[in-house]
C-alpha positions, 0 to 999 in steps of 0.5 A, spaced: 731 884 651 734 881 645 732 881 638 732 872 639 727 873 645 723 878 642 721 874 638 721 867 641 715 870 646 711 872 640 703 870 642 700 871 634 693 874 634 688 872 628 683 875 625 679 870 628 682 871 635 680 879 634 673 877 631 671 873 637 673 878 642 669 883 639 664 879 639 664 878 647 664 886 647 658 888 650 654 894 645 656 896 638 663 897 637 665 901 630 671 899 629 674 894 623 678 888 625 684 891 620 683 898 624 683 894 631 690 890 629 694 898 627 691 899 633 693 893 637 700 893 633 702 900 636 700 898 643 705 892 644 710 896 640 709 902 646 709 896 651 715 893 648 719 900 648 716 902 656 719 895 658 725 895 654 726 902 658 726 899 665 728 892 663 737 893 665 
């Protein structure tokens, strides 16, 4: 995958986006929308990289 394709797919999460979904969790969820986007961040960059690995 290119870097032009890369980022031609790029889906943007908002705060907002992240707000809303938080709020649909059922219980308490102890988690800042800032601490759940470092988290989220780092998770798609590891997917990327799995699939970069199986992608020829």
């Amino acid at each position: 995958m290119n870097r032009d394709a890369e980022h031609s797919c790029q889906v943007v999460v908002t705060d907002e986006d992240i707000y809303q979904a938080m709020k649909e969790i059922p219980g308490y969820l102890d988690i800042t929308v800032g601490d759940f986007r470092e988290v989220y961040q780092v998770a798609f960059r590891n997917a990327l990289e799995r699939l970069r690995e199986v992608i020829p």
